[in-house]
Predicted model as a PDB file, atoms N, CA, C, CB and O in Angstrom, pLDDT in the B-factor column:
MODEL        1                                                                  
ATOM      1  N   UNK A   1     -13.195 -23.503  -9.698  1.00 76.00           N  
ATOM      2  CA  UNK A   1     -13.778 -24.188 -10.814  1.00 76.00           C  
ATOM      3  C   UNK A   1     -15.074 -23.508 -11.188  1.00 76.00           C  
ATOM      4  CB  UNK A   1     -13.999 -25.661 -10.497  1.00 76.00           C  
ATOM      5  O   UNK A   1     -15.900 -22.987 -10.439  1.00 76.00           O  
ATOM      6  N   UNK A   2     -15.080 -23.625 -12.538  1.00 79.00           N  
ATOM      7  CA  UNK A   2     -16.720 -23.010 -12.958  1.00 79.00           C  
ATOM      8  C   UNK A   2     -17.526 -23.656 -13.203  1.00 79.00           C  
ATOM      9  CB  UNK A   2     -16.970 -22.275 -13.971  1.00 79.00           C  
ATOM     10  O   UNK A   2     -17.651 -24.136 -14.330  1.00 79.00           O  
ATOM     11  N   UNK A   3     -18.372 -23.892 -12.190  1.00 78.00           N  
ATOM     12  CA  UNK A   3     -19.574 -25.222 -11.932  1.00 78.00           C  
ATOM     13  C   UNK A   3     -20.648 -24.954 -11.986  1.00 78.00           C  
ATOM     14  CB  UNK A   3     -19.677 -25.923 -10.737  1.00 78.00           C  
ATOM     15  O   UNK A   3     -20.899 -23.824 -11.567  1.00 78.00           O  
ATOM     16  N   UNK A   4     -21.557 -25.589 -12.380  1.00 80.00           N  
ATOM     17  CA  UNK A   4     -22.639 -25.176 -12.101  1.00 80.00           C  
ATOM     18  C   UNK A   4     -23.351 -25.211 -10.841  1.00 80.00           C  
ATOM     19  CB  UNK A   4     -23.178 -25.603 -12.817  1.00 80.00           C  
ATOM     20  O   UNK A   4     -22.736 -25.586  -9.842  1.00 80.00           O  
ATOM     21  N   UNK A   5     -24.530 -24.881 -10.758  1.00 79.00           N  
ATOM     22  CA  UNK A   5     -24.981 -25.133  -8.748  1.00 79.00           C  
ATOM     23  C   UNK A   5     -25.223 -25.966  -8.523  1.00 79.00           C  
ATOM     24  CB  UNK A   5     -26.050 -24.602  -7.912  1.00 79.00           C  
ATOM     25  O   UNK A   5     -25.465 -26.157  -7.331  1.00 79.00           O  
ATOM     26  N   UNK A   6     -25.348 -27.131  -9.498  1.00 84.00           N  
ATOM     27  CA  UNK A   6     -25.943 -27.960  -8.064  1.00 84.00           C  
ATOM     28  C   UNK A   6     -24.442 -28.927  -7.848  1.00 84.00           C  
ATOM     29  CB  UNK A   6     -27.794 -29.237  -8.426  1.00 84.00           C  
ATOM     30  O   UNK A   6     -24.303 -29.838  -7.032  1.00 84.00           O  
ATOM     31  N   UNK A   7     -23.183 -28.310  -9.050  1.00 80.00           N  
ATOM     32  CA  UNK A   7     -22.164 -29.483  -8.799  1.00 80.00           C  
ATOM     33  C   UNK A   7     -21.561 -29.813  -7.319  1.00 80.00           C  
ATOM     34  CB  UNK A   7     -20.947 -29.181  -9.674  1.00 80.00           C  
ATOM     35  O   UNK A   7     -21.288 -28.821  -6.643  1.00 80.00           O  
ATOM     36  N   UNK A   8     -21.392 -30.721  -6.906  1.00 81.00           N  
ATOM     37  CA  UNK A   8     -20.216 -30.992  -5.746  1.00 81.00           C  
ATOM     38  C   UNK A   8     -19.101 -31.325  -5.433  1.00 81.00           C  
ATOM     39  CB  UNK A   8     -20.326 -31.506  -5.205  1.00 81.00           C  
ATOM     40  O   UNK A   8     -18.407 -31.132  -4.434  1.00 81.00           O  
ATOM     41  N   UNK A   9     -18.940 -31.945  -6.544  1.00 81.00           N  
ATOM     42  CA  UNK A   9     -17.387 -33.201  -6.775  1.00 81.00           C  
ATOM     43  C   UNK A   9     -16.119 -31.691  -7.037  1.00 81.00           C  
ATOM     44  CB  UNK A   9     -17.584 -34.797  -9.058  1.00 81.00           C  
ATOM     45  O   UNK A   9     -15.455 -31.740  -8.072  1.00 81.00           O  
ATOM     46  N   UNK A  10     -15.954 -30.804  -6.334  1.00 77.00           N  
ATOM     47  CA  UNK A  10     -15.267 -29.973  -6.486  1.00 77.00           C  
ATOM     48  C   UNK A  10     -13.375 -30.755  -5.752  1.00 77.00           C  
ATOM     49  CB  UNK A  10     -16.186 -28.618  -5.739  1.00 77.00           C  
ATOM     50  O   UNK A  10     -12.315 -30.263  -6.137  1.00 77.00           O  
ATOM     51  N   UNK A  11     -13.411 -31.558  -5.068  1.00 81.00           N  
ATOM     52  CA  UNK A  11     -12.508 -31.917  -4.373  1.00 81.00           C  
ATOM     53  C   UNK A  11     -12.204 -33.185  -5.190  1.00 81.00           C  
ATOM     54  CB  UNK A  11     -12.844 -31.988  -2.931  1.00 81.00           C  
ATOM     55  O   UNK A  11     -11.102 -33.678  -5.429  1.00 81.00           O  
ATOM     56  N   UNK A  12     -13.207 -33.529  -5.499  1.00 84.00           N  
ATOM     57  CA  UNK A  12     -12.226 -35.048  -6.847  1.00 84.00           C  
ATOM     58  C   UNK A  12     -12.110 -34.419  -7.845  1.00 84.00           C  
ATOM     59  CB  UNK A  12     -13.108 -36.731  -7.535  1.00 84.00           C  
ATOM     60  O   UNK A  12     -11.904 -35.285  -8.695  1.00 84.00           O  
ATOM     61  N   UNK A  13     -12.102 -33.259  -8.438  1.00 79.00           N  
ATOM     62  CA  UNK A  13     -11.468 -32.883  -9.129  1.00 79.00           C  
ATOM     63  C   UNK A  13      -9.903 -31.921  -8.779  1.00 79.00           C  
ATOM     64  CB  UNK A  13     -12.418 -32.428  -9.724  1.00 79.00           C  
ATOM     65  O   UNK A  13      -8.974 -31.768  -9.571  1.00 79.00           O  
ATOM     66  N   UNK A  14      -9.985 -31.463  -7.576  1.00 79.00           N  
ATOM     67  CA  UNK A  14      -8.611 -31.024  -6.858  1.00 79.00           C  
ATOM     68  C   UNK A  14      -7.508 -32.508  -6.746  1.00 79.00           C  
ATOM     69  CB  UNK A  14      -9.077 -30.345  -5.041  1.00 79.00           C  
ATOM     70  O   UNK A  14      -6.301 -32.410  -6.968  1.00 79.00           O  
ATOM     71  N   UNK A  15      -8.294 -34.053  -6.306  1.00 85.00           N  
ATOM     72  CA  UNK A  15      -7.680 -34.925  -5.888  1.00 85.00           C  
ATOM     73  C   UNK A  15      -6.667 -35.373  -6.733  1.00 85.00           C  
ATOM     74  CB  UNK A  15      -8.416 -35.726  -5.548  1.00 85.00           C  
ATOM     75  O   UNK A  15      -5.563 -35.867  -6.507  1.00 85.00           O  
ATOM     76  N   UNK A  16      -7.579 -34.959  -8.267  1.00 85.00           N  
ATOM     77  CA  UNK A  16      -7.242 -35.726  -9.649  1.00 85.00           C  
ATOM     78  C   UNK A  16      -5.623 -35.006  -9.906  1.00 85.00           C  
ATOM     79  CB  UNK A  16      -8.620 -35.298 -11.160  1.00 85.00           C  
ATOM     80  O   UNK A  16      -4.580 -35.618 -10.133  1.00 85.00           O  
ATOM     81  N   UNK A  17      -5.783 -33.830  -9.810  1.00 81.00           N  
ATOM     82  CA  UNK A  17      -4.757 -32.313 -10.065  1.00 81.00           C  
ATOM     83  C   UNK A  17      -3.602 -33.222  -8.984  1.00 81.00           C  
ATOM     84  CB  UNK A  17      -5.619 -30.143  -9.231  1.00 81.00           C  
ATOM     85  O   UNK A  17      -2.592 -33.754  -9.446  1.00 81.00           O  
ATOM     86  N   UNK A  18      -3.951 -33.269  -7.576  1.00 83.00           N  
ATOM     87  CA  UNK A  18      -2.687 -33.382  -6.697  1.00 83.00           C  
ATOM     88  C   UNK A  18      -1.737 -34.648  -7.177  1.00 83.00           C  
ATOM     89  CB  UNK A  18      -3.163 -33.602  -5.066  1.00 83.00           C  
ATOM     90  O   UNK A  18      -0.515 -34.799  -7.187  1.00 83.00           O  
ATOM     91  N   UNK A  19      -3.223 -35.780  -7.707  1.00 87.00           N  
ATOM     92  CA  UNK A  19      -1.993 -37.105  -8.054  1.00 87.00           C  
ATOM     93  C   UNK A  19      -1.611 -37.240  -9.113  1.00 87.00           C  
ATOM     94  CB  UNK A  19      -2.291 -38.467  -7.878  1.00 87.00           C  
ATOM     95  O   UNK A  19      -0.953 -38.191  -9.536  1.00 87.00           O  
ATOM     96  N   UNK A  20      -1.976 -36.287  -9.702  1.00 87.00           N  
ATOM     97  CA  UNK A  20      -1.291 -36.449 -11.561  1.00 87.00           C  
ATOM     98  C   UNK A  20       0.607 -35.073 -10.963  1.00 87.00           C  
ATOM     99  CB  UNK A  20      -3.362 -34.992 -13.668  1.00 87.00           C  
ATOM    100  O   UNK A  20       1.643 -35.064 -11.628  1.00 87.00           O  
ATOM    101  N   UNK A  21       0.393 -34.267  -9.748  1.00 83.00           N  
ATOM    102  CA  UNK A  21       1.664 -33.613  -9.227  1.00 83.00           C  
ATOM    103  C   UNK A  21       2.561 -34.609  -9.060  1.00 83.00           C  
ATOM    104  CB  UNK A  21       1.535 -32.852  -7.942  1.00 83.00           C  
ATOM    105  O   UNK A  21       3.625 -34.786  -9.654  1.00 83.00           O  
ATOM    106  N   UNK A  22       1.870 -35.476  -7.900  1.00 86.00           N  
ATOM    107  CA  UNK A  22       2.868 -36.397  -6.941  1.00 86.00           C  
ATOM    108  C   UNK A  22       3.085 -37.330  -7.691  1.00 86.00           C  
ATOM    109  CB  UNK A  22       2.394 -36.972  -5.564  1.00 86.00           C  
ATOM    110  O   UNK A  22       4.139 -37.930  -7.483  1.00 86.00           O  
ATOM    111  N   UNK A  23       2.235 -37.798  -8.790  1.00 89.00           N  
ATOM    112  CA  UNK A  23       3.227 -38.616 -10.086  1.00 89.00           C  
ATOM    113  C   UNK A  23       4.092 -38.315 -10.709  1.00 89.00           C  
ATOM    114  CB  UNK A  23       2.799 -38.949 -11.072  1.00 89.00           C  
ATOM    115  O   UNK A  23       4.965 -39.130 -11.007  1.00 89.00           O  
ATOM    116  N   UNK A  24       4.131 -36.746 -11.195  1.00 87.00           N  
ATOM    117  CA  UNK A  24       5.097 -36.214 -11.836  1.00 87.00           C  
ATOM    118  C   UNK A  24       6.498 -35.584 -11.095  1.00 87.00           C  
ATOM    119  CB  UNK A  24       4.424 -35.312 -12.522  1.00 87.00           C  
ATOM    120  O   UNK A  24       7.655 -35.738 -11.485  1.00 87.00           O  
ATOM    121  N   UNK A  25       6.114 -34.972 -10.132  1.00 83.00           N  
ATOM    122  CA  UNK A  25       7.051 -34.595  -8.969  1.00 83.00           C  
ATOM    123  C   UNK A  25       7.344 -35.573  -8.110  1.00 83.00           C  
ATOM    124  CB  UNK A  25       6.573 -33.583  -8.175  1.00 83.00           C  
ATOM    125  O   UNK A  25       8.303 -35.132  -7.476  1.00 83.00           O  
ATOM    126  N   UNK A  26       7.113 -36.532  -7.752  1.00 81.00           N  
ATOM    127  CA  UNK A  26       6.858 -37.358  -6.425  1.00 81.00           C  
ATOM    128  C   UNK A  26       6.505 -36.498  -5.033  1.00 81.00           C  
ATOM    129  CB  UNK A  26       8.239 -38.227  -6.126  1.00 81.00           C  
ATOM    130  O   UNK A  26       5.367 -36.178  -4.689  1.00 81.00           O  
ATOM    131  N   UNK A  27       7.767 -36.190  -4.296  1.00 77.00           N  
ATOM    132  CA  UNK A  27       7.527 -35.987  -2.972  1.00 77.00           C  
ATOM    133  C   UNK A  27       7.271 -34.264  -2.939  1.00 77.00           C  
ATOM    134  CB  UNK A  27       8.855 -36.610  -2.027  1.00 77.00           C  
ATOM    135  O   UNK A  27       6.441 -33.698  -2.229  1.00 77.00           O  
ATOM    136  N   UNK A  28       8.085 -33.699  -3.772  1.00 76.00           N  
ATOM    137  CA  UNK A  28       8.201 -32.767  -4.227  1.00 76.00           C  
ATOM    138  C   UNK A  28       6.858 -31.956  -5.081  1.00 76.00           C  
ATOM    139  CB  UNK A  28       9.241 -33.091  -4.809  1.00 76.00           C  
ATOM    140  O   UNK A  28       6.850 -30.759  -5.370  1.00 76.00           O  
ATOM    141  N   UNK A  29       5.884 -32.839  -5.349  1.00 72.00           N  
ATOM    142  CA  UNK A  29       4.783 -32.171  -5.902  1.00 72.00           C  
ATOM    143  C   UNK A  29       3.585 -32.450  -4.803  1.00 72.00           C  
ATOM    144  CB  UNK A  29       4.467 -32.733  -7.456  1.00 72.00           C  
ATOM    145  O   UNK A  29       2.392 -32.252  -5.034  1.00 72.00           O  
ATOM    146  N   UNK A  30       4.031 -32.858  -3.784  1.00 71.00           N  
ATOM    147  CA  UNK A  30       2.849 -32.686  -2.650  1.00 71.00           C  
ATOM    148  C   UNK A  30       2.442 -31.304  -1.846  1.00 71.00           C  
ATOM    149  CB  UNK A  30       3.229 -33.620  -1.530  1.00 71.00           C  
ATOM    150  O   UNK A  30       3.494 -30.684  -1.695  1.00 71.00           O  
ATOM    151  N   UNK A  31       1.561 -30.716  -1.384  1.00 75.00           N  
ATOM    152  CA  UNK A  31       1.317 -29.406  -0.879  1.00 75.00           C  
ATOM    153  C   UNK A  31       0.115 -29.460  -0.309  1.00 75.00           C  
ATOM    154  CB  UNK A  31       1.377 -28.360  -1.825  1.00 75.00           C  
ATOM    155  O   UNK A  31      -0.688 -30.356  -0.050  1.00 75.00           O  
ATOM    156  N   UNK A  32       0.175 -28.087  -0.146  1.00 77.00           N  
ATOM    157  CA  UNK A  32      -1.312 -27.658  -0.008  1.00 77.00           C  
ATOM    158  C   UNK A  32      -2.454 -27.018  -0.884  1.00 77.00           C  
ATOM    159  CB  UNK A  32      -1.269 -26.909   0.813  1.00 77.00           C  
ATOM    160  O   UNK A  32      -2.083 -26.203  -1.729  1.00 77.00           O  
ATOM    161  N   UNK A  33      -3.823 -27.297  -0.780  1.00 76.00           N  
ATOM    162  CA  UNK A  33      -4.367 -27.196  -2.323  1.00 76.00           C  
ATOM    163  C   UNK A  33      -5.505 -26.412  -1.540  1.00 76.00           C  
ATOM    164  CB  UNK A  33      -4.812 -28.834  -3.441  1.00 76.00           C  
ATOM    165  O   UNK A  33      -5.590 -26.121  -0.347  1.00 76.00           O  
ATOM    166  N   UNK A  34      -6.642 -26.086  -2.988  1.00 77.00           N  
ATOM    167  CA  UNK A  34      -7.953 -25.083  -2.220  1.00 77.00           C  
ATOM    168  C   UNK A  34      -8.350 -25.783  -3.555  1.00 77.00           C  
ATOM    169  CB  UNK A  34      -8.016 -22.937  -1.830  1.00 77.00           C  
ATOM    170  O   UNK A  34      -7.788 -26.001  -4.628  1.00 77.00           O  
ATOM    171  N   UNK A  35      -9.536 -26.031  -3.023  1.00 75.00           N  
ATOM    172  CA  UNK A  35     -10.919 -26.352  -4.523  1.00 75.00           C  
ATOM    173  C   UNK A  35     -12.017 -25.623  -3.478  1.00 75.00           C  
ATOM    174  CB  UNK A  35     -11.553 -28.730  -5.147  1.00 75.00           C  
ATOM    175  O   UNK A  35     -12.318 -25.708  -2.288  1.00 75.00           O  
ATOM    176  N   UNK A  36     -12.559 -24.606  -5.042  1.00 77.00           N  
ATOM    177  CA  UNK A  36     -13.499 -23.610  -4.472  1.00 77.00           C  
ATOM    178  C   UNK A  36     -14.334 -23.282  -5.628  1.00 77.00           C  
ATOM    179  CB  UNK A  36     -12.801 -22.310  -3.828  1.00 77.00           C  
ATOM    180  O   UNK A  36     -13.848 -22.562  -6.500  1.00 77.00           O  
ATOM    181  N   UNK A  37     -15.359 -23.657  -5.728  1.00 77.00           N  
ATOM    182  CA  UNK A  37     -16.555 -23.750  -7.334  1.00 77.00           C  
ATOM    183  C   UNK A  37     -16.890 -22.219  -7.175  1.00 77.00           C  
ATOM    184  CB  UNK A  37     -18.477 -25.054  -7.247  1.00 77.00           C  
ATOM    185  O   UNK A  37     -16.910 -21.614  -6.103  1.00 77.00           O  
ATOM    186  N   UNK A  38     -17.070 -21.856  -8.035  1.00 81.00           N  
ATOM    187  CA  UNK A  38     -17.467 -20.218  -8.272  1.00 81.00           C  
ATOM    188  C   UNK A  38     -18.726 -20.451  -9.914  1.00 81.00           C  
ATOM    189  CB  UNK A  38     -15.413 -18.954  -8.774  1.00 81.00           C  
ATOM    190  O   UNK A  38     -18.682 -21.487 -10.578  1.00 81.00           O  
ATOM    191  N   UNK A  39     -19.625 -19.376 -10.229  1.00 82.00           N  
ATOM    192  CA  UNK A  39     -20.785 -19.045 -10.810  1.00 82.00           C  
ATOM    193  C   UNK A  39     -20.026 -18.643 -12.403  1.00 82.00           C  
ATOM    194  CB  UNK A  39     -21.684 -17.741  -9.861  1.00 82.00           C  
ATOM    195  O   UNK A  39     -20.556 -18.662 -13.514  1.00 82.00           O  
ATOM    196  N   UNK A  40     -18.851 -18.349 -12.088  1.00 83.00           N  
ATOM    197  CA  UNK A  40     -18.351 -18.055 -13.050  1.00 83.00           C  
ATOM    198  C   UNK A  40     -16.447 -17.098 -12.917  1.00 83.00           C  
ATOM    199  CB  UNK A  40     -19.656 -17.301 -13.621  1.00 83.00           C  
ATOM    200  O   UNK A  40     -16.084 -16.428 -11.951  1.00 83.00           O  
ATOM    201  N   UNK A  41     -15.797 -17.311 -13.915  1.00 84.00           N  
ATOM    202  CA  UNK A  41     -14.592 -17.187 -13.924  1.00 84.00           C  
ATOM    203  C   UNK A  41     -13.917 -15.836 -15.115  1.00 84.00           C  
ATOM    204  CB  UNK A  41     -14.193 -18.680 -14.184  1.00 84.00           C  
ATOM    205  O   UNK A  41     -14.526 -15.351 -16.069  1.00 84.00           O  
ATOM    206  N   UNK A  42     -12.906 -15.594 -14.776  1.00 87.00           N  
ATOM    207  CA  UNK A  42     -12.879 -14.324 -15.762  1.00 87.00           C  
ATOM    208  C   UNK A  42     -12.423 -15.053 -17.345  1.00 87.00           C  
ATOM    209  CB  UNK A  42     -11.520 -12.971 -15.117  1.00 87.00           C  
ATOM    210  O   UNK A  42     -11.605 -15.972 -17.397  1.00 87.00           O  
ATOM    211  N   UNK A  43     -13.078 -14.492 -18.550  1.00 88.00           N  
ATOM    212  CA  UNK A  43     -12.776 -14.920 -19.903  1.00 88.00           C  
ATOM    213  C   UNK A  43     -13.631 -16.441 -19.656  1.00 88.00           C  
ATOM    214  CB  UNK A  43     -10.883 -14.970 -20.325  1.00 88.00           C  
ATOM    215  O   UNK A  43     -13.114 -17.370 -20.275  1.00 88.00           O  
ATOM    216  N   UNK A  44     -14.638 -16.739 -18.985  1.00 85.00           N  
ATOM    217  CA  UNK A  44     -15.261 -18.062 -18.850  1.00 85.00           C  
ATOM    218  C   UNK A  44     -14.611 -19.430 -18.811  1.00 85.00           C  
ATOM    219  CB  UNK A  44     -16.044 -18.138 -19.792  1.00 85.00           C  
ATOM    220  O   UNK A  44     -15.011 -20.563 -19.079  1.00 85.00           O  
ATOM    221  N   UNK A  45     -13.269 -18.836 -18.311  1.00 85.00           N  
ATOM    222  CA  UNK A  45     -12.429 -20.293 -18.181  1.00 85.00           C  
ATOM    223  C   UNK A  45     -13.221 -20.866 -16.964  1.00 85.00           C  
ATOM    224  CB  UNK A  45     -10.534 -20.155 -17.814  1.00 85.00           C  
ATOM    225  O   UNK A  45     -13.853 -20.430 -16.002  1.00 85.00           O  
ATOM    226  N   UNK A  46     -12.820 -22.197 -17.559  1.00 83.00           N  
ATOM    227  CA  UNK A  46     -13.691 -23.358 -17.002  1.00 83.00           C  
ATOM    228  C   UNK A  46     -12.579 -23.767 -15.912  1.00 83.00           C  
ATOM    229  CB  UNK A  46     -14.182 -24.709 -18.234  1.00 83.00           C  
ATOM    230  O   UNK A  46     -12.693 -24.942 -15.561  1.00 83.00           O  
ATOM    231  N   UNK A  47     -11.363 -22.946 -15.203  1.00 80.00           N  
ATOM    232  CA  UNK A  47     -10.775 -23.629 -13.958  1.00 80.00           C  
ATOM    233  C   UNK A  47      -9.490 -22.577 -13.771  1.00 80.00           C  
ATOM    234  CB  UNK A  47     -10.298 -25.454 -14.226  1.00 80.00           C  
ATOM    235  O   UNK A  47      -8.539 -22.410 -14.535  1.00 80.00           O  
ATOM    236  N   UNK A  48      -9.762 -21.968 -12.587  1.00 81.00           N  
ATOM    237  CA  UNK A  48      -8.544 -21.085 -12.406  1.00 81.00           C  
ATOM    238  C   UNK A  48      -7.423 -21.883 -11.223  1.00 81.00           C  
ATOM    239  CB  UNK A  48      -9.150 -19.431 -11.800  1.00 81.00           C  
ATOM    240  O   UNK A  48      -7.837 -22.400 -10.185  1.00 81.00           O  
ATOM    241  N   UNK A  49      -5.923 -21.850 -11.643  1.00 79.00           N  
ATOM    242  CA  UNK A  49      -5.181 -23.209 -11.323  1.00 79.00           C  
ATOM    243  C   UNK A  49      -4.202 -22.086 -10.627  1.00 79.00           C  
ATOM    244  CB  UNK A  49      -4.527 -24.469 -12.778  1.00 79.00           C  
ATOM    245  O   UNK A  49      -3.932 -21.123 -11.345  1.00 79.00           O  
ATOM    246  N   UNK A  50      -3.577 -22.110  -9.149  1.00 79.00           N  
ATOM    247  CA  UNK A  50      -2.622 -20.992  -8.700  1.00 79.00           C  
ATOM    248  C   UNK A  50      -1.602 -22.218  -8.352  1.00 79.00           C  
ATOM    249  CB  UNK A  50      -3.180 -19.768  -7.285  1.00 79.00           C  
ATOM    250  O   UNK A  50      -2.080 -23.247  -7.875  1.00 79.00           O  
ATOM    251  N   UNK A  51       0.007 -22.098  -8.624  1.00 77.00           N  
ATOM    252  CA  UNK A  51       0.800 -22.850  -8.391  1.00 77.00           C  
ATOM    253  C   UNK A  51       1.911 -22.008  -7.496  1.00 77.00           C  
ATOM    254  CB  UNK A  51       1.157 -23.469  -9.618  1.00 77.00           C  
ATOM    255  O   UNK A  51       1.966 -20.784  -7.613  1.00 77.00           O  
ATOM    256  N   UNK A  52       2.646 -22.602  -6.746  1.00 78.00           N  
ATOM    257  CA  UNK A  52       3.746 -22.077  -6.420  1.00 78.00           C  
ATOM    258  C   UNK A  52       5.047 -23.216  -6.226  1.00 78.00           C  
ATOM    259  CB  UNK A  52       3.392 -21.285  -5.212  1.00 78.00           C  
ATOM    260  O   UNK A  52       5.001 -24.318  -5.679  1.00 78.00           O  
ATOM    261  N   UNK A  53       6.247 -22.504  -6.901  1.00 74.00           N  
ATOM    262  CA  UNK A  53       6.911 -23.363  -7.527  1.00 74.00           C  
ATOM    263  C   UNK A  53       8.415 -23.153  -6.736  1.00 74.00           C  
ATOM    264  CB  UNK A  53       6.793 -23.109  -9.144  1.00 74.00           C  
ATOM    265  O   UNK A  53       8.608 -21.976  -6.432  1.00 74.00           O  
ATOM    266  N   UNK A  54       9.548 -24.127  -6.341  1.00 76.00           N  
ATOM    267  CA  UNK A  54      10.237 -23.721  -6.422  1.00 76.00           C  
ATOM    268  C   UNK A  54      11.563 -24.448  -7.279  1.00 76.00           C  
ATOM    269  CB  UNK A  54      10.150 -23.377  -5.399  1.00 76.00           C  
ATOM    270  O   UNK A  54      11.386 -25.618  -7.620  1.00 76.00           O  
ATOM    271  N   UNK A  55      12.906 -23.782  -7.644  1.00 76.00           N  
ATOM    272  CA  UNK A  55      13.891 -24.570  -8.597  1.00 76.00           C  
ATOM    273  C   UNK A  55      15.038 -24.584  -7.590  1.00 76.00           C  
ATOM    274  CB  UNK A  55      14.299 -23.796 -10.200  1.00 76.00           C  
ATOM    275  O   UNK A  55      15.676 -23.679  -7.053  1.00 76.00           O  
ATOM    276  N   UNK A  56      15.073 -25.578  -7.535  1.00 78.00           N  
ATOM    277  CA  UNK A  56      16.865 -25.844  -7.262  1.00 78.00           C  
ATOM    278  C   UNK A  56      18.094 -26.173  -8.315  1.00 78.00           C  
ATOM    279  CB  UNK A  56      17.004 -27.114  -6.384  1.00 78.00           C  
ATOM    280  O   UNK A  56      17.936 -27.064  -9.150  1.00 78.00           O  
ATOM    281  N   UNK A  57      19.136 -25.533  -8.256  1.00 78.00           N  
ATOM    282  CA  UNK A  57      20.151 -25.388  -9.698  1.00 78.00           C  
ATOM    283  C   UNK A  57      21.072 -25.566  -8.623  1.00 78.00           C  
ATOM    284  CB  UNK A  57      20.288 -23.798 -10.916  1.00 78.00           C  
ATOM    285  O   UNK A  57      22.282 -25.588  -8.845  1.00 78.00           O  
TER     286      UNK A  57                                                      
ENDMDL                                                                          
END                                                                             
C-alpha cells in the first residue's frame, strides 16, 4: 500500500480485501495474504494487489 509514514492500519485494510474474497468465494477465497506499506508504488498507484488463482472445469 502507498501510505504515508505515520499510517498503520495497513492490516485492516488487508482484513477488508480477505472478507469481501471469503464473501465472494466462500471457502475457496480464503489464503494467505501480506500487507506491506511502502513510500511509494510504481505509476503512484495507491495499492499493489498479487493474486493467485486457481479454475476447476
Amino acid at each position: 500500500m502507498n501510505a504515508e509514514e505515520t499510517f498503520q492500519s495497513h492490516s485492516s485494510l488487508a482484513n477488508a480485501a480477505s472478507e469481501y474474497l471469503s464473501e465472494q468465494l466462500e471457502e475457496a477465497g480464503i489464503g494467505s495474504r501480506a500487507a506491506i506499506g511502502v513510500s511509494s508504488l510504481p505509476g503512484n498507484a495507491p495499492v499493489e494487489i498479487q493474486l493467485v488463482a486457481g479454475v476447476s472445469l
